[in-house]
C-alpha positions in Angstrom: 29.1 7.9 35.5 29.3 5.1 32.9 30.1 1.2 34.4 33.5 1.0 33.3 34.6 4.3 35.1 32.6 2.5 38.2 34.8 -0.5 37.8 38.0 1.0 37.8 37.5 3.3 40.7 36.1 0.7 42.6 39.2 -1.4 41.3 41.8 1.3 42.2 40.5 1.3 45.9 40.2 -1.7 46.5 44.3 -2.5 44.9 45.2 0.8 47.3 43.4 -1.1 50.4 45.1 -3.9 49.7 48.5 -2.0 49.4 47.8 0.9 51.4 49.1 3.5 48.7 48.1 6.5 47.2 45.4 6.1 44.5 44.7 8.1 42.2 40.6 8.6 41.0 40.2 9.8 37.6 36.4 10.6 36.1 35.2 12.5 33.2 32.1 12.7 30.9 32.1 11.5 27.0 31.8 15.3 26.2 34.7 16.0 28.6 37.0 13.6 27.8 40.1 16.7 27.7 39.3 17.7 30.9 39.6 14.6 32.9 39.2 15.8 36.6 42.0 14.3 39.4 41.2 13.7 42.4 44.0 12.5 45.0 43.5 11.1 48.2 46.4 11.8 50.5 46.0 8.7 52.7 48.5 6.3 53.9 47.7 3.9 56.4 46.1 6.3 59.0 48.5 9.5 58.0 46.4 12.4 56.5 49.0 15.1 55.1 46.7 17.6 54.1 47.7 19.6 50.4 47.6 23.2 52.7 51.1 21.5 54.1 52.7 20.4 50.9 54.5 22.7 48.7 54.9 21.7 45.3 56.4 23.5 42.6 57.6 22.5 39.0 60.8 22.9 37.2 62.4 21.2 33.8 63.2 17.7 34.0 66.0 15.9 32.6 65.9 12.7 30.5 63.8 11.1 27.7 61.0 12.8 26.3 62.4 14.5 23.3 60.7 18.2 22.5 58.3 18.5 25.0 60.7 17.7 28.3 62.3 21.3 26.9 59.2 22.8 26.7 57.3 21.5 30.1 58.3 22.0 33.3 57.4 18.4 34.5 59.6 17.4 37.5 57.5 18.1 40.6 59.6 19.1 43.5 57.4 18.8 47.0 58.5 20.6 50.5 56.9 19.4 53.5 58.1 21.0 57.1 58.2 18.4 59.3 58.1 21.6 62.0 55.2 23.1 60.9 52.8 19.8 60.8 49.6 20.2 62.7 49.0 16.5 61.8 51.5 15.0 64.3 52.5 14.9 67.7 55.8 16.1 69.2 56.9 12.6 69.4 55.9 11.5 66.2 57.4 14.4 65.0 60.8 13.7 66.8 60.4 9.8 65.5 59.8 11.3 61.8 63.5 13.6 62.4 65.2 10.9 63.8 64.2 8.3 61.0 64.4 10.6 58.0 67.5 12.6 59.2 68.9 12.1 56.3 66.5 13.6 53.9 65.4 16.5 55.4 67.3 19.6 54.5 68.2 22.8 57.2 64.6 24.1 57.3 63.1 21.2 58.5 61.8 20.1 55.5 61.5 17.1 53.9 62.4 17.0 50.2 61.2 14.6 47.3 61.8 15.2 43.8 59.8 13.2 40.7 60.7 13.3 37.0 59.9 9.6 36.3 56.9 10.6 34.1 56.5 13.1 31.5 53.1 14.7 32.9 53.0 17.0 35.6 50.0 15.2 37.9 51.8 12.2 37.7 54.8 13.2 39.1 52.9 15.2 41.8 50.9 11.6 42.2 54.1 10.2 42.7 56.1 12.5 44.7 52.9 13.0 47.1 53.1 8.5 46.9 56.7 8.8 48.5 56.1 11.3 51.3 53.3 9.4 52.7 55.1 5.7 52.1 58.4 7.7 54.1 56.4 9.3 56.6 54.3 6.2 57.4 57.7 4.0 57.6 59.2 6.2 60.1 56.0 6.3 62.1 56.2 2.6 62.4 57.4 1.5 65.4 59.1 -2.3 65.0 57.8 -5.5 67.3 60.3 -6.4 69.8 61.9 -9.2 69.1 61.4 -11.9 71.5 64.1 -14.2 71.9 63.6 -18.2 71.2 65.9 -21.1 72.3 66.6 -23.5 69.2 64.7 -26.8 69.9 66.0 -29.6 70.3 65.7 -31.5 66.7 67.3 -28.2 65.1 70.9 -28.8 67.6 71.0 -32.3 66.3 70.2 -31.3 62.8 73.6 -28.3 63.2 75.6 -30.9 64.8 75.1 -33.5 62.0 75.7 -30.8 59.3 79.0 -29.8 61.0 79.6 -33.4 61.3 79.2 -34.3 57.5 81.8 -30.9 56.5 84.3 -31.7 58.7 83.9 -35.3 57.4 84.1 -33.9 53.3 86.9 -31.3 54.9 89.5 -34.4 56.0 88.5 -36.6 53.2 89.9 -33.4 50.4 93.3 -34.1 52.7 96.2 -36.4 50.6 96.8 -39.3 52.8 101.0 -38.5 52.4 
């Protein structure tokens, strides 16, 4: 492997672990330089969704791209059954329904179309990006809130606000 491939894969992790994204790891050889290999990574902050549960299939997308979106079947469509996961519990499975009720369809499955791109493995890159980012948003479970009392300085600084409005407020009045 020559430096500069080094340096960008070492690059692209270290972005994604910053992130926590997909990444995507490309490599190839001089002589190879057609067949560029693609390797994703289907991690997302501690979710594994492994590519025996995705379904992806392709179909003609719509938009810009002239001769070749009429040609190409581009747009990647993904299925994932949220039933069938042997990655999650019960609960996070439940927690998963409950937050994404509204994108998954009568089978229990989960949905996500991509025709932003005009190559295939992007779109798959990207559709594969917006399952994990939904899956591991719904598996996130929010910090109660724990309630503060205003101090004191911040009444006085509201009271002195109101003050100077109502002030401005009878000042705008015609003295008739």
């Amino acid at each position: 492997m020559r430096r500069n491939q080094r340096a960008v894969e070492a690059l692209t992790r270290k972005n994604c672990a910053r992130r926590q994204e997909i990444f995507v790891i490309r490599w190839g050889r001089a002589k190879e330089r057609a067949r560029k290999r693609i390797c994703l990574k289907y991690f997302f902050m501690g979710v594994h969704i492994p590519v025996n549960e995705i379904k992806i299939t392709y179909a003609r997308s719509s938009g810009a791209g002239g001769q070749n979106v009429n040609k190409t079947a581009t747009k990647a469509i993904l299925h994932w059954s949220v039933g069938r996961s042997q990655v999650l519990s019960a609960e996070q499975k439940e927690r998963v329904r409950a937050k994404l009720k509204n994108k998954i369809n009568w089978f229990d499955e989960v949905v996500i179309m991509a025709e932003e791109e005009r190559s295939q493995p992007q779109n798959r890159a990207t559709a594969v990006a917006r399952l994990q980012t939904l899956v591991a948003r719904a598996l996130q479970i929010p910090k109660k809130r724990r309630p503060t009392r205003p101090t004191y300085s911040s009444k006085i600084k509201r009271l002195e606000a109101k003050k100077i409005h109502s002030r401005l407020k009878i000042l705008r009045h015609s003295l008739e």
